[in-house]
C-alpha positions in Angstrom: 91.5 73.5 124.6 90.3 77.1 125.6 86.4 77.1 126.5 84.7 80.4 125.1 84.0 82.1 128.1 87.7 81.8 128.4 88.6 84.0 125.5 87.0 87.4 126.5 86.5 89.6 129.4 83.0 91.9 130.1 83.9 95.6 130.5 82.5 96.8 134.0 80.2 99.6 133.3 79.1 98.6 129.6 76.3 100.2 128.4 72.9 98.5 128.3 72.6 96.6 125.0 68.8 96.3 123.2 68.0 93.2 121.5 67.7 92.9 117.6 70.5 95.3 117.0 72.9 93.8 113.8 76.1 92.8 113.9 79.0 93.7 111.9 82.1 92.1 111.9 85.7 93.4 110.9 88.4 91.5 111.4 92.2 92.3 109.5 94.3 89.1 108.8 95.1 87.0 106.0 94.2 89.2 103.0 93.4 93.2 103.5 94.0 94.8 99.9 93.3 98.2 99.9 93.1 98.8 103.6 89.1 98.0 103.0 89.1 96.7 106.5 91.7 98.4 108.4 90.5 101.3 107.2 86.5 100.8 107.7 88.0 100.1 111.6 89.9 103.0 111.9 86.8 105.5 110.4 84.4 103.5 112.4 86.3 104.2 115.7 86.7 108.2 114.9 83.0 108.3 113.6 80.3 105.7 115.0 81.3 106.3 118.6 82.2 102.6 119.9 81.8 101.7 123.4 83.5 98.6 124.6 81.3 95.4 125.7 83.4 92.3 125.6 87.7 92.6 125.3 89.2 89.4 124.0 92.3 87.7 125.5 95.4 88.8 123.3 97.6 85.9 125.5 95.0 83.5 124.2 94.4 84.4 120.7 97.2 86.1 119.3 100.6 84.8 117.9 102.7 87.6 119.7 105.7 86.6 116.9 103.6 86.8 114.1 101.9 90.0 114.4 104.2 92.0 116.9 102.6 94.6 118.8 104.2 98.3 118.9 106.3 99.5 121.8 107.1 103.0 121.5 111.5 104.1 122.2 111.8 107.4 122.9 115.6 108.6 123.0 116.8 106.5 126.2 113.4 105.0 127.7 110.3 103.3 126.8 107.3 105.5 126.6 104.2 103.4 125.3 102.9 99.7 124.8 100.1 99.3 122.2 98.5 96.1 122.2 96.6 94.8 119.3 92.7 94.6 119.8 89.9 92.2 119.3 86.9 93.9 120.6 82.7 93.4 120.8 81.6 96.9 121.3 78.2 99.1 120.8 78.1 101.9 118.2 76.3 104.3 116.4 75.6 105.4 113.0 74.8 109.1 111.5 71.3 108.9 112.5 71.9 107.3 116.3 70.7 104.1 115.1 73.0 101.2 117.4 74.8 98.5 116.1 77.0 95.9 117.1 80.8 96.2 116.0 83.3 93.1 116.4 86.2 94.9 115.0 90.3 93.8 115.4 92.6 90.9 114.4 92.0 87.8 113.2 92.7 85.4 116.0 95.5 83.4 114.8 94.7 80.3 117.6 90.8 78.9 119.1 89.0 79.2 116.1 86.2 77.2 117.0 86.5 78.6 120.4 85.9 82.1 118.9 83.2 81.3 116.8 81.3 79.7 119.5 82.0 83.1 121.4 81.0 85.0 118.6 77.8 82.4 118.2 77.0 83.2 121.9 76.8 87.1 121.5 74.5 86.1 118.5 72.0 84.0 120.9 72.5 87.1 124.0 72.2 90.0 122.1 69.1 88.5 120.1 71.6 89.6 116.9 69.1 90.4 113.5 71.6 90.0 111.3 75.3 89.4 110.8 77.7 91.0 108.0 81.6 90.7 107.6 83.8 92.2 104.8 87.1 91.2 104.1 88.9 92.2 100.1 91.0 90.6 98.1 93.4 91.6 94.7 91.9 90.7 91.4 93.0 91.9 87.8 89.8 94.5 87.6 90.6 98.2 86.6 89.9 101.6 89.4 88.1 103.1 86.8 85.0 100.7 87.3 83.4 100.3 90.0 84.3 98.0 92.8 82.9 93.9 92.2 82.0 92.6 95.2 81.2 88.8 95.9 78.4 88.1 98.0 78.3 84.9 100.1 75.9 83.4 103.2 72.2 83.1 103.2 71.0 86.2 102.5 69.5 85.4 98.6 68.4 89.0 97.9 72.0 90.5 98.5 73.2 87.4 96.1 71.0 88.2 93.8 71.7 91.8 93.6 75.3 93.0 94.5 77.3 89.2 93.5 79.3 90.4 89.9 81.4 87.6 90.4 80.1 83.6 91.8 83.1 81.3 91.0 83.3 77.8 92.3 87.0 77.3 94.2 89.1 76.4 97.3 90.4 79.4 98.8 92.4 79.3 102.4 89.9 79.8 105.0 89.5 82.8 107.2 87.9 83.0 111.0 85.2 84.9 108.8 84.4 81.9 106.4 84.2 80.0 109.9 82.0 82.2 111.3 79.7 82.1 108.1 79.3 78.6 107.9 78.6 78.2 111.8 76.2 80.7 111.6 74.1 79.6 108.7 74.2 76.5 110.1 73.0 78.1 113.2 70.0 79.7 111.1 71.0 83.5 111.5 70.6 86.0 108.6 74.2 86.5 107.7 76.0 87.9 104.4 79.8 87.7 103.8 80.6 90.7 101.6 84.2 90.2 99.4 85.6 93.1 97.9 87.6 92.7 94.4 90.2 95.4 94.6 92.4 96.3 91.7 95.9 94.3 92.0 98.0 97.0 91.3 96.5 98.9 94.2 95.9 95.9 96.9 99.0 97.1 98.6 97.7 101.2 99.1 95.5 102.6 101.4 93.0 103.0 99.2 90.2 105.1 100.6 87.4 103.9 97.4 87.8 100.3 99.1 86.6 101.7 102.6 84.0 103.8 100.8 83.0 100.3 98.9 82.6 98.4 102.1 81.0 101.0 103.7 78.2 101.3 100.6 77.5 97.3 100.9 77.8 97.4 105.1 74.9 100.4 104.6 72.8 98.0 102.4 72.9 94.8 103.6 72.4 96.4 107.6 70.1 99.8 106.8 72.9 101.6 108.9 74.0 105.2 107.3 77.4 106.0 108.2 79.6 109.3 107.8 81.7 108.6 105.0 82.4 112.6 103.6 85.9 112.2 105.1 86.5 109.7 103.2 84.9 110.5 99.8 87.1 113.4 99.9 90.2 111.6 100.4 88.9 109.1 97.6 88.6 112.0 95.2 92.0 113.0 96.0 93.4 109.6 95.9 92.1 108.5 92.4 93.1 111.6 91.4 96.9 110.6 92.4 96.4 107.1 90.6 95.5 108.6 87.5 98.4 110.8 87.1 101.0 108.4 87.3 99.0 105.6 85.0 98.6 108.2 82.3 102.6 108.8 82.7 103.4 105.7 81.6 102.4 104.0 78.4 102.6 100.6 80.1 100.3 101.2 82.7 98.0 103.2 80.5 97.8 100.3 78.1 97.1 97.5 81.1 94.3 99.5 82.5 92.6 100.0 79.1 93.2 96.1 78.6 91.3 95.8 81.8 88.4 97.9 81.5 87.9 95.7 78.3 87.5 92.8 79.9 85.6 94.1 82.8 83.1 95.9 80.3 82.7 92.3 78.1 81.7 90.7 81.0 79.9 92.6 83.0 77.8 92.6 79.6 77.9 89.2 79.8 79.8 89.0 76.2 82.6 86.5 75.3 85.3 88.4 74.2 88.6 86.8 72.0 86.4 83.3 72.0 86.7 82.7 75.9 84.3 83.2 78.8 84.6 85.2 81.5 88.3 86.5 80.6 87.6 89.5 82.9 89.5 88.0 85.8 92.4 85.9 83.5 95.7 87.6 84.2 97.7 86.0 81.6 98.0 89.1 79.3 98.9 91.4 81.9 102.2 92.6 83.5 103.9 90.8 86.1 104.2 92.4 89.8 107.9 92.5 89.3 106.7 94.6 85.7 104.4 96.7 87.4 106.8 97.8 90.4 109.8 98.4 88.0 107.4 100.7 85.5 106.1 102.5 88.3 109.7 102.9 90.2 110.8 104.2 86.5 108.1 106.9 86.3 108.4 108.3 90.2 111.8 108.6 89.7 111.5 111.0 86.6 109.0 113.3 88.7 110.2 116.6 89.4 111.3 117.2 93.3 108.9 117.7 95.3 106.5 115.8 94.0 106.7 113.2 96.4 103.9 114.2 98.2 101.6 113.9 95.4 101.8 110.3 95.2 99.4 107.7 95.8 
């Protein structure tokens, strides 16, 4: 059994950390729709400036067979290695205001060797509070606003920002670990879920990054640079709508969806049963969906390739 200390390295020449700083925690593994995460890393690391503190141990905590890293072939001769990274690091938002960033993989092995890592840097850094996103597919449409789910302790993010509170078993993540050792540990901590349309879970969707970003900014007080990315969002919803008003089909399931999105979120019942926002039983398979939107791009004039989303 790896011991904590085990699972992570201290970078010489870190920077000087203050105490009371809030933590936010990114971690890509078992569900990602819409790039929410993955993407949120990659803008964080181009924009908030993140300096390396602690370096997890990939031999440790990574299934190598699982989740293969890159190696890069050029011609006749390897030219580059990229290893996957699971990092602790100190960043800053818009205004210089310093965080703390856990950002990288889901560990696939030492979970509760992690957490106690993780639950360590809480205790060191003096952490004030502790918020980690993850997003899954639901039958919601993109012309609504993104749901989120709001779990932990935090009752005034609850209270405010959870459209959706269901009471299920869902396969655990290092994340849902985390949370539970950490209210258990008495720290202020809020696990924020996204509800990304299904028929867009498998995109890089840049409204789900701009979503995570919005809840990150209220549940910390951080402002981040996110004009990059509401200008690819523009452009990218743009690109959505084309090809569902092309297609009867699709035009049809989105207007079935914004339906039952708008009866609930009024808190109606609508065709005598409750909550039928989320019940996919009167929408297109994914087989459906795939071959519909297959059948449209192939009827697009050349060169239109580019234009999709």
């Amino acid at each position: 059994m790896p011991h904590s200390a085990d699972l992570y390295e201290s970078i010489a020449g870190a920077p000087d950390v203050p105490t009371g700083l809030p933590l936010v925690v990114l971690l890509t593994g078992f569900t990602d729709a819409g790039s929410a995460v993955s993407g949120l890393i990659d803008h964080l690391e181009a924009t908030a400036s993140p300096q390396t503190l602690m370096a997890f141990d990939n031999d440790v905590l990574l299934d190598y067979r699982a989740r293969r890293p890159v190696i890069v072939f050029d011609q006749d001769h390897l030219t580059e290695f990229r290893p996957a990274r699971l990092q602790l690091a100190l960043a800053h938002d818009a205004l210089g205001q310093p965080f703390l960033l856990l950002s990288g993989y889901e560990p696939d092995f030492a979970w509760n060797a992690f957490t106690d890592a993780v639950l360590s840097f809480v205790d060191a850094f003096q952490v004030s509070t502790v918020s980690w996103i993850h997003s899954i597919a639901m039958p919601v449409p993109h012309t609504r606003p993104l749901g989120t789910t709001i779990s932990g302790n935090r009752r005034d993010l609850a209270a405010a920002h959870s459209v959706w509170r269901p009471r299920t078993q869902v396969p655990a993540t290092v994340g849902h670990l985390l949370e539970y050792r950490l209210v258990e540990h008495d720290t202020r901590v809020a696990g924020i879920v996204l509800l990304v349309p299904h028929y867009l879970a498998d995109t890089e969707n840049p409204d789900t990054v701009l979503a995570a970003a919005d809840k990150l900014m209220i549940a910390t007080g951080l402002v981040l640079r996110m004009d990059e990315v509401h200008a690819r969002s523009e452009e990218y919803l743009n690109r959505v709508q084309e090809q569902v008003t092309g297609s009867e089909e699709l035009t049809q399931m989105v207007h079935t969806l914004e339906r039952r999105y708008d009866a609930y979120m009024a808190g109606r019942e609508e065709d005598g049963e409750a909550d039928v926002a989320f019940d996919e039983r009167d929408l297109p398979s994914a087989d459906e969906l795939a071959a519909e939107l297959e059948r449209y791009l192939a009827n697009r004039r050349p060169g239109d390739e580019d234009r999709r989303a």
